[in-house]
C-alpha positions as CSV (number, residue, x, y, z in Angstrom):
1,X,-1.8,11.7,-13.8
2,X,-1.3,9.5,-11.0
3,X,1.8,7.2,-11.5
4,X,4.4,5.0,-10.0
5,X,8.1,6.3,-11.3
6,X,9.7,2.7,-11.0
7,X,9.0,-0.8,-10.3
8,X,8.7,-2.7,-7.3
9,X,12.3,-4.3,-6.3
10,X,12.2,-6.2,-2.6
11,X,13.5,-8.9,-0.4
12,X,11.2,-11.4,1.1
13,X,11.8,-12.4,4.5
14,X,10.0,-14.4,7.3
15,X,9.1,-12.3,10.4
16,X,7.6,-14.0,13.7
17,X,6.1,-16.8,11.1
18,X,4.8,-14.1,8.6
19,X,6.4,-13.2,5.2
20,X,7.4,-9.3,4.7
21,X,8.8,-7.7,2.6
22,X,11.8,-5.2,2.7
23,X,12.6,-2.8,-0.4
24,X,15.5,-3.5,-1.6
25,X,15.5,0.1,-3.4
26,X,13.2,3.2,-3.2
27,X,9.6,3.3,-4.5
28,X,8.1,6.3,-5.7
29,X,4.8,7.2,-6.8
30,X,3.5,10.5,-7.8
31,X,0.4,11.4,-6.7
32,X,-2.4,13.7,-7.8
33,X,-4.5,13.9,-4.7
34,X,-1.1,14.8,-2.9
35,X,0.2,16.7,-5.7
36,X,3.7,15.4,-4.7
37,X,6.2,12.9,-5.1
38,X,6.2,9.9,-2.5
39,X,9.0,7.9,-1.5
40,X,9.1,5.1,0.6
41,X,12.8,4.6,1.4
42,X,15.0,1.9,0.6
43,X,14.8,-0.9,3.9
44,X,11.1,0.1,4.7
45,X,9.4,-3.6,5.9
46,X,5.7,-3.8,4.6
47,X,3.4,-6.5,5.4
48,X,1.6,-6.2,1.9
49,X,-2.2,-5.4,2.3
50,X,-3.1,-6.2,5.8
51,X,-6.1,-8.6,5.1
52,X,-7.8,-10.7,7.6
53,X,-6.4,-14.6,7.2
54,X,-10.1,-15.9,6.9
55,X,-10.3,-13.2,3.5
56,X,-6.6,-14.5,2.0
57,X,-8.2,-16.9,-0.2
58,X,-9.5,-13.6,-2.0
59,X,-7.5,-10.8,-1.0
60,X,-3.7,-12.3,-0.8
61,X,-1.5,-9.4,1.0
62,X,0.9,-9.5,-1.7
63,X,-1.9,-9.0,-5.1
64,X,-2.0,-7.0,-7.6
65,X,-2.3,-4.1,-5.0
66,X,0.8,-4.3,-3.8
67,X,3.0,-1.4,-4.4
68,X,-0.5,0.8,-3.0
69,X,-0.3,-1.0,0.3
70,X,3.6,-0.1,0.6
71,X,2.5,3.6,0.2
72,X,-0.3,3.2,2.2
73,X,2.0,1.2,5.1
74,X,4.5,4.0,4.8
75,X,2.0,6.8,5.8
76,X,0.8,4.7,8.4
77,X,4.2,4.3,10.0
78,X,5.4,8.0,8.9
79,X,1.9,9.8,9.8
80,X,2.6,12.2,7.6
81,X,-0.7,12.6,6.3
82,X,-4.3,11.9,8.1
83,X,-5.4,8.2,8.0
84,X,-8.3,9.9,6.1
85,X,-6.2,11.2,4.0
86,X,-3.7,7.7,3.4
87,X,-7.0,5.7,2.6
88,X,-7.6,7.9,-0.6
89,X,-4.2,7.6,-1.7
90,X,-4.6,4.2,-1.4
91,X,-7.2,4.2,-3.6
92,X,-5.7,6.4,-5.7
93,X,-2.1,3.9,-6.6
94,X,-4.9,0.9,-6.6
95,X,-6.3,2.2,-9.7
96,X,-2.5,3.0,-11.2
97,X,-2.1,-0.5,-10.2
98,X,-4.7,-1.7,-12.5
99,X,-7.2,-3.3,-9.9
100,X,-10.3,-2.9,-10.9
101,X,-13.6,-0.5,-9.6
102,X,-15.6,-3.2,-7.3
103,X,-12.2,-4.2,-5.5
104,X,-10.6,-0.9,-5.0
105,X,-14.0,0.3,-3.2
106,X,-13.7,-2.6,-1.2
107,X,-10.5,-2.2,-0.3
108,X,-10.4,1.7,0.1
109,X,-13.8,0.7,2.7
110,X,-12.0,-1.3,4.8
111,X,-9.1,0.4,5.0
112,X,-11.2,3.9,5.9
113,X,-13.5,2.1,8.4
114,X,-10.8,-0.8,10.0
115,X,-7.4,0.7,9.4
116,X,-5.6,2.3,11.7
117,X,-6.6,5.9,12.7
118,X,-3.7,8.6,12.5
C-alpha cells in the first residue's frame, strides 16, 4: 500500500516575491505504481502545487496535497520518470494524502494536460 514513511519537515522562504519551500530533511514515499521507494532529498525547493493565482482561492499551493506536489516537483526537476508517468504518482500520494476523489481527478487533469511534459 501506497504510503509516505515520514512527515513533512521544511523551511519557508520568500523567492522573487513567491513563498517556497525548502525540506529541511528527506521525504519519502513508497509507491505502488513505482513499486519503489522515493526520496526527495534534504534542500530540494518546491513551489507547492503550481496552481494558477486566479484558482488560489480554491486550490492554495500549499493544501492538503502538499507532500504529492513535492514528489511530483521532484520528478519534474529529476526526470526520472515520464511526465505521464509523474501525473499518476501524483495522483497516487494525493489519495495517501487524504484528498478526496472529485479533487484528485481534478488535479491529476490538469497536471496531465498543463504540466510540464518530460
Amino acid at each position: 500500500m501506497s504510503r509516505f514513511l515520514n512527515d513533512l519537515s521544511t523551511k519557508e522562504v520568500k523567492r522573487f516575491g513567491e513563498r517556497v519551500l525548502i525540506l529541511a530533511e528527506p521525504l519519502q514515499y513508497e509507491s505502488d505504481f513505482l513499486k519503489c521507494i522515493v526520496e526527495v532529498p534534504e534542500g530540494f525547493v518546491s513551489d507547492g502545487a503550481s496552481v494558477p493565482k486566479f484558482l488560489r482561492w480554491m486550490y492554495h499551493p500549499f493544501g492538503e496535497y502538499l507532500r504529492a506536489a513535492v514528489v511530483h516537483d521532484w520528478f519534474c526537476v529529476t526526470q526520472t520518470i515520464s511526465s505521464d508517468e509523474a501525473a499518476i504518482v501524483f495522483k497516487e500520494a494525493m489519495k495517501v494524502c487524504g484528498v478526496n476523489a472529485w479533487r484528485r481527478r481534478k488535479m491529476y487533469w490538469a497536471v496531465k494536460y498543463f504540466g510540464p511534459k518530460f
